[in-house]
Each structure stands twice: as C-alpha cells, then as structure tokens.
C-alpha positions as CSV (number, residue, x, y, z in Angstrom):
1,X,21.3,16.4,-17.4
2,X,18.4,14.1,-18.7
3,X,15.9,13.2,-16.7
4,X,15.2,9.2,-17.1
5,X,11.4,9.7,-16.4
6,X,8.4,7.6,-17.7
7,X,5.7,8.9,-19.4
8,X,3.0,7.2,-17.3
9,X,2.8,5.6,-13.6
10,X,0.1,3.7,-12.1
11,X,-0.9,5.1,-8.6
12,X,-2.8,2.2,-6.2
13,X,-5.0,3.8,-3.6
14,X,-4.1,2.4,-0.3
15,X,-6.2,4.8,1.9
16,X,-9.4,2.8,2.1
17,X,-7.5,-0.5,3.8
18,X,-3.7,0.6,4.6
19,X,-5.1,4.2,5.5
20,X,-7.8,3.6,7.6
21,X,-7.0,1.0,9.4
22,X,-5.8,2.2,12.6
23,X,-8.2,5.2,12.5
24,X,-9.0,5.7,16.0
25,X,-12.8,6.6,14.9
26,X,-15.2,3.8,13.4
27,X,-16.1,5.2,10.1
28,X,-19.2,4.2,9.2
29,X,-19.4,1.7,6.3
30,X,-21.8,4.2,4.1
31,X,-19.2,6.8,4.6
32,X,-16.1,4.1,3.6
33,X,-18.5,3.3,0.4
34,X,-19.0,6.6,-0.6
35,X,-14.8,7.0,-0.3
36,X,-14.2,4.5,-2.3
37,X,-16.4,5.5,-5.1
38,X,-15.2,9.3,-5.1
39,X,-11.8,7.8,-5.5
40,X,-13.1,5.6,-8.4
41,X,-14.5,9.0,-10.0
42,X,-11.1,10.1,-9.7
43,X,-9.4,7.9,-11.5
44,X,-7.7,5.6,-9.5
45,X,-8.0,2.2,-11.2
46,X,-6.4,-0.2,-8.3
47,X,-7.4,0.0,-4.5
48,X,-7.2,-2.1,-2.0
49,X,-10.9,-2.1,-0.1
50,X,-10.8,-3.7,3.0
51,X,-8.7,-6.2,4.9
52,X,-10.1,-9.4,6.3
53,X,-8.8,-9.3,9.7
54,X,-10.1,-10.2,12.9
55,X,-13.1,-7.6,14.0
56,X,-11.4,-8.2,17.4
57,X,-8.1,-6.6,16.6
58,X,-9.0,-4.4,14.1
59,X,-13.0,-3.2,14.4
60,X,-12.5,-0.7,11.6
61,X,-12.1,-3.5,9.6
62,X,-15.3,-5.2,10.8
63,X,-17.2,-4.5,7.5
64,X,-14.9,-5.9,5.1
65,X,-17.6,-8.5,3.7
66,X,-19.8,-5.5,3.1
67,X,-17.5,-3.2,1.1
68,X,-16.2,-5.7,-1.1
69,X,-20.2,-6.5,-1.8
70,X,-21.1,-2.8,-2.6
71,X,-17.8,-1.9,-4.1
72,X,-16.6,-4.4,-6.9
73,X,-16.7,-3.3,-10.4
74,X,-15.1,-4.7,-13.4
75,X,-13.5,-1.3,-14.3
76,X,-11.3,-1.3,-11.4
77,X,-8.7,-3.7,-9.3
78,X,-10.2,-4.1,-6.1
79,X,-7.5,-6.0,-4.0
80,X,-7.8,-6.7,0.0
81,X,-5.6,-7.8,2.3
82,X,-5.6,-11.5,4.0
83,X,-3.0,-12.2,6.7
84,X,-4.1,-15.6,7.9
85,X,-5.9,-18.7,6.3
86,X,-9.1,-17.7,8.5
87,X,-9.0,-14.7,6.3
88,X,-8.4,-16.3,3.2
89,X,-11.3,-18.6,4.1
90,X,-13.7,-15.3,4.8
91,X,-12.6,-13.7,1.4
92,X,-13.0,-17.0,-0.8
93,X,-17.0,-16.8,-0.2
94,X,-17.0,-13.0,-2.0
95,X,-16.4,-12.6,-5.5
96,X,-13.1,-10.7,-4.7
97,X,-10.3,-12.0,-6.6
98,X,-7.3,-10.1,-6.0
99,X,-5.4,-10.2,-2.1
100,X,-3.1,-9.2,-0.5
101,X,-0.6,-11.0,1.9
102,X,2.2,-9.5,3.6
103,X,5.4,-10.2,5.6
104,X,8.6,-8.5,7.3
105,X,11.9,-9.0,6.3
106,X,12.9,-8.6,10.1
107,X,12.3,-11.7,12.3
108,X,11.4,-8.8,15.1
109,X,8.9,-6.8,13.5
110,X,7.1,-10.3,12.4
111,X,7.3,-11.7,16.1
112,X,5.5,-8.5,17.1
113,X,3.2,-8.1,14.2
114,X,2.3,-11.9,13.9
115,X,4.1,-13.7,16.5
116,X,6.2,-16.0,14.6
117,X,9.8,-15.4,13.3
118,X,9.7,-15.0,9.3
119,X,10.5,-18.4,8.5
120,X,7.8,-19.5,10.4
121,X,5.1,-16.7,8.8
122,X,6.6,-17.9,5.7
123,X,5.7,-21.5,6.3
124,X,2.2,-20.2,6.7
125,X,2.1,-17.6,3.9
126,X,3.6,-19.8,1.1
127,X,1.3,-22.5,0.8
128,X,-1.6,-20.3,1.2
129,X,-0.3,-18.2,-2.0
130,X,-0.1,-21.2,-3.8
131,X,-3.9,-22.6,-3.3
132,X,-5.1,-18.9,-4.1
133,X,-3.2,-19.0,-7.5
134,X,-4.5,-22.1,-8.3
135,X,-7.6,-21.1,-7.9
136,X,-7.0,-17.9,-9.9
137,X,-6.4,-15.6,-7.2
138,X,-4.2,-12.2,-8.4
139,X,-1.9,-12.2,-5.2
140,X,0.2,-8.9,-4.1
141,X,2.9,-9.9,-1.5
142,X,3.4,-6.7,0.8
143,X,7.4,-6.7,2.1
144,X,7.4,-4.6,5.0
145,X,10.2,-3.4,6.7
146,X,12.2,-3.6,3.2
147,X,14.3,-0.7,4.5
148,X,14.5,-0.6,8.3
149,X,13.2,-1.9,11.0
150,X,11.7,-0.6,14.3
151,X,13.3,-2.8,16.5
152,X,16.6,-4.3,14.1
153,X,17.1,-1.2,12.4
154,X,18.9,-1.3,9.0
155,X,17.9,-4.0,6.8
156,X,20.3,-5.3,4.3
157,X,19.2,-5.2,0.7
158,X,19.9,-9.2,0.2
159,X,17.8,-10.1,2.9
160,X,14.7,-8.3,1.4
161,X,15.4,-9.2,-2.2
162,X,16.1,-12.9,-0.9
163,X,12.2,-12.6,0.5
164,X,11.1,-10.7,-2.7
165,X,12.5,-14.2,-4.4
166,X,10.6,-16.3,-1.9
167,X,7.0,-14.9,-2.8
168,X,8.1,-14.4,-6.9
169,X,9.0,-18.5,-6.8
170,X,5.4,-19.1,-5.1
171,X,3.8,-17.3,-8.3
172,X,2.9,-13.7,-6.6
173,X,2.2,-11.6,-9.5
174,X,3.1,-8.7,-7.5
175,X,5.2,-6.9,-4.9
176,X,4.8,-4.2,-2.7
177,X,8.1,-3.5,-1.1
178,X,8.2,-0.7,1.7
179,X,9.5,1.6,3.3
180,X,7.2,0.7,6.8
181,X,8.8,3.5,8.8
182,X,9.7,6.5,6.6
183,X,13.2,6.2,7.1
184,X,14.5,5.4,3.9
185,X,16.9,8.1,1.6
186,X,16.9,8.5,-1.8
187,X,20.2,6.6,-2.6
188,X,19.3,3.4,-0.8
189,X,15.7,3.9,-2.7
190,X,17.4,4.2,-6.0
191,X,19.7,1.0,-5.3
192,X,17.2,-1.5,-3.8
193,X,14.2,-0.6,-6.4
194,X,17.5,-0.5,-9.1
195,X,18.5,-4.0,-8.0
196,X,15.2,-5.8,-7.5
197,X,14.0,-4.8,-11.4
198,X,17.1,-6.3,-12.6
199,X,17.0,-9.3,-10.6
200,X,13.0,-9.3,-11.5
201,X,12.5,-7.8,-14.9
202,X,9.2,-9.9,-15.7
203,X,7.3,-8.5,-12.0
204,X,5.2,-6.3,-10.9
205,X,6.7,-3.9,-8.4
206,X,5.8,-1.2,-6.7
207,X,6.8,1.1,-4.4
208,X,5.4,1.9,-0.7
209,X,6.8,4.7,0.8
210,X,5.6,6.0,4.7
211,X,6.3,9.9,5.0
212,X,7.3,9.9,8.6
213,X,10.7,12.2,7.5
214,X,8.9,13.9,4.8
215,X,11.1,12.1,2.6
216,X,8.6,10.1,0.6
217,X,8.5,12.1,-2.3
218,X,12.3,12.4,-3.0
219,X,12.3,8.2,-2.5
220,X,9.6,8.2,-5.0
221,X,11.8,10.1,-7.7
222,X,14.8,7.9,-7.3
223,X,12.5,5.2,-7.5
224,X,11.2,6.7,-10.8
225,X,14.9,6.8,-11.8
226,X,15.3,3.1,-11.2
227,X,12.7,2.2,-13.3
228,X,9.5,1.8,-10.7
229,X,6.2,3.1,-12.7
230,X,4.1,1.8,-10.3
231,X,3.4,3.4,-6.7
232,X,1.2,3.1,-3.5
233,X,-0.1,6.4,-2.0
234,X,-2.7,7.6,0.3
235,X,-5.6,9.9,-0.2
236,X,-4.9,12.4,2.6
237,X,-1.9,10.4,3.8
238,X,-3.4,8.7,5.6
239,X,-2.2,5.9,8.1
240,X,0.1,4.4,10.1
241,X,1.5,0.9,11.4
242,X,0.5,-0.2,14.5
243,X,3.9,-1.9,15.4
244,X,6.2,1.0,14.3
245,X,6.4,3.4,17.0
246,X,6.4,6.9,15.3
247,X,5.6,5.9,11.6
248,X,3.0,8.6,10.2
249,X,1.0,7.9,7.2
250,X,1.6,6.5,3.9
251,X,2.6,9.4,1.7
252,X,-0.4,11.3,0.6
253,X,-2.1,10.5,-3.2
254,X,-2.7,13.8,-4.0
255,X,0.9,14.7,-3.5
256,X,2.3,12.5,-5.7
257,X,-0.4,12.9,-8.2
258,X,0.9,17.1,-8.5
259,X,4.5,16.5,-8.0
260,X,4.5,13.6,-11.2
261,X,1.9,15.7,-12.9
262,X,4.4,19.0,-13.0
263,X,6.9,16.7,-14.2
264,X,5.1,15.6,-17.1
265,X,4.2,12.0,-15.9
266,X,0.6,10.9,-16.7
267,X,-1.1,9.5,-13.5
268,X,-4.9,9.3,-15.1
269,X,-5.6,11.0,-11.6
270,X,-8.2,14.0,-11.3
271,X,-6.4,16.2,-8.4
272,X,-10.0,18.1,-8.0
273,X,-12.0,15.1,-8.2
274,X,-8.8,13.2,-5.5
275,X,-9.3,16.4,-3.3
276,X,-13.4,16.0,-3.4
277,X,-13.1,12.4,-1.9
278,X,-10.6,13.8,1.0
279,X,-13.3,16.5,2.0
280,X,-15.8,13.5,2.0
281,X,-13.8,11.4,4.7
282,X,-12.4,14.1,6.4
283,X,-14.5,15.1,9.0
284,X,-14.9,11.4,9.7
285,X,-11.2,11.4,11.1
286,X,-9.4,11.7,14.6
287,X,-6.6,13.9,13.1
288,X,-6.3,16.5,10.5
289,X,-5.2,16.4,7.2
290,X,-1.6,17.7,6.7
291,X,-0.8,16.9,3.4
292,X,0.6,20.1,1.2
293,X,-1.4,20.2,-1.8
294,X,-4.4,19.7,0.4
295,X,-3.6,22.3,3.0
296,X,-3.0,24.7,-0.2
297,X,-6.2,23.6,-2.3
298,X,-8.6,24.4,1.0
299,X,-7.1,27.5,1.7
300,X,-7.8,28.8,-1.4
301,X,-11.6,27.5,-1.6
C-alpha cells in the first residue's frame, strides 16, 4: 500500500491564544512574550498571539494590546482572534493585520458561546469580515463544532460545509474547521476534510483537532490522506473550550511535529528548541503537561 503523504505541512501554533485562554493562572505578560518568542526560535512561522476579548470574561486575555506590540515581526504570521466588532475596533489601532473570527455550526453551542442562534452570529460576523478585507485584513474563519456538538451532538457534514461556503463567499482567506470536542474518528475526518478540498480547491484549510479521546493524531493522518497540509496544534496541548464540558486541550505541537517527522513530512519545526518553550511556560500552569513526547523528552533529561 502507498502512502498518499506530502512532503511538507505547515503547523500554526495555537497555544499562545487558543491554549491559554482558559488557564486558570494569570500568566504574566513577560512570561507570554518570552513563549511566543521561544516558539518563533522553533520554527513555527504562524501563531495566533492574543485574542481581543473582553478583560471581563477572559482576564488572561487582558494584555492582548501588549503582546501584539512586543511580538510582531515580519518573519512570522501573527494572527489574533476578534469575536465582536468591539474587538475588531480594539485590534484596528495595532498594526496586526491578520484575525481571526469564529462561529459554530450548531445553533446550541453558539447560543451558549455568544448568545445568538448562527444565523444571527452570522449577521454579525459577515459584514464585519467584509470591512476587514477591504481594508486588507488576512481573515481566518474558525468553524467550531465541525464534527459534534456538546449539546446537538452529531453534526452533519452539509451543514458545516454550507457554513464553510458562507465565510469563503465573504472573502476569508482561510478556514479553520474543528473538531471542538475531540470526538471525531478517522473516517468522518477523512470524508469532511476529503469533501471540503473538493468543494474548495482554491482555500486555505486547516485542520483543528481537540485530543479529548486521544484520537487527534489518527484524525490528523486521515486528514493528511485527504489532502490537508496545513494543521493547528498546541505547544503542550494545551487548552480547552469553555462551553464544551469535558473537551481537553488542542492536540499537543510537539506531538504532531515527531509523529509527521518519523513519517518523512517536513514540518520546519525544532522538537528541542518546541520542548525548550514548554519548559519555559510550564511552571506557569494550573495543570501538568501530559503530552507523550514531552513526558518522554523530560524523563530522559
């Protein structure tokens, strides 16, 4: 049998926004500099930062304004996430220029997340991606709950690539379509990701797997199989989703970096260097890291 591999994938470091989040612990903003730049060093060419949310919901987030100042560079993407207009507003007076927004395919999950049913959020959420690309804005649309669902539970595959099609005909240049609560198996991995290249050939799409079932690495290779070359992960696995009950962290960077690399798929990733930047925000965290290669790299220092 052949494998139908690439030769490269592009990795995007979630940890610094998507992983920290909904740490328990304020990390302090030195510490969240210092991350980012050890993950830089790594070779991780596309993060997303920060998000600009409200500092009342989300105080780790309170020192977005200063992390995009001290850590835009024009080697890297720097992308962060905006949910609302206010946040647009807030990131449109830094010189970020790539964002994030994000929706649910379920009507549930967005009524608890956002309090408004999809086609409401999306009433929102359109005409916002439309000002930012006119004013040159690089905008990644984040579909959550592309799998299942907390509260609906399965989600059919037309729904999320009839949601995919919204944000593609309001000019996103990329999507982030996930698996928000870990739940997804390889064969419906391998048929969405399959489908939505074929319906999208000219997009940017990448994968977001949780590992809540430890299943985020076998989604990952049947998403390789589909064609999908690019892939969110978190340093240390970190994260989480505060309105999925139970869903454990995005699946950890330097996993997929040594499962990819002993299949002879250039990432551009320095494990030892990815490992160095894990140390570094480590003891800064509620909970322990858990990831395998991690557990196996310290035991051996």
């Amino acid at each position: 049998m052949t494998l139908h591999l690439p030769k490269k994938v592009t990795i995007i470091e979630v940890g610094p926004r998507d992983g920290l989040q909904n740490e328990k612990n304020f990390i302090p903003t030195a510490v969240k500099i210092d991350f980012i730049a050890k993950l830089k060093e790594a070779g991780l060419q596309e993060l997303e930062l920060t998000s600009f949310v409200s500092p009342k919901w989300v105080p780790q987030m309170s020192d977005a304004e200063d992390i995009v100042a001290a850590c835009l560079d024009l080697k890297t993407k720097a992308i962060v996430l905006v949910p609302n207009r206010k946040g647009m507003e807030r990131v449109m007076h830094t010189p970020c220029r790539a964002v994030a927004v994000f929706a649910g395919v379920s009507d549930e999950f967005n009524r608890k997340n956002s309090n408004k049913a999809t086609s409401e959020l999306l009433k929102e959420l359109i005409p916002a991606v439309i000002e930012l690309k006119g004013k040159g804005y690089f905008i990644r649309a984040c579909i959550s709950t592309a799998f299942y669902c907390p509260y609906k539970g399965k989600i059919a595959e037309a729904d999320t690539i009839r949601l995919c099609n919204v944000f593609i005909d309001a000019g996103v240049d990329e999507l982030s379509v996930a698996d928000t609560i870990g739940m997804a198996a390889p064969h419906e991995s391998f048929s969405l990701f399959s489908k939505l290249i074929r319906n999208f050939p000219n997009q940017l799409i990448t994968a977001h797997f949780h590992d809540t079932r430890k299943m985020a690495l076998a989604n990952i290779y049947a998403a390789l199989e589909a064609g999908v070359v690019r892939f969110d992960a978190s340093a240390g696995g970190l994260g989480g989703c505060p309105f999925a009950k139970g869903a454990t962290g995005n699946v950890a960077t330097e996993d997929v970096v040594y499962m990819l690399s002993r299949m002879g798929v250039d990432t551009g990733v320095d494990l030892e260097k990815l490992i160095d930047a894990i140390h570094l925000i480590s003891p800064h965290l509620s909970r322990p890291i858990d990831s395998a290669v991690f557990r196996l790299h310290t035991a051996a220092e």
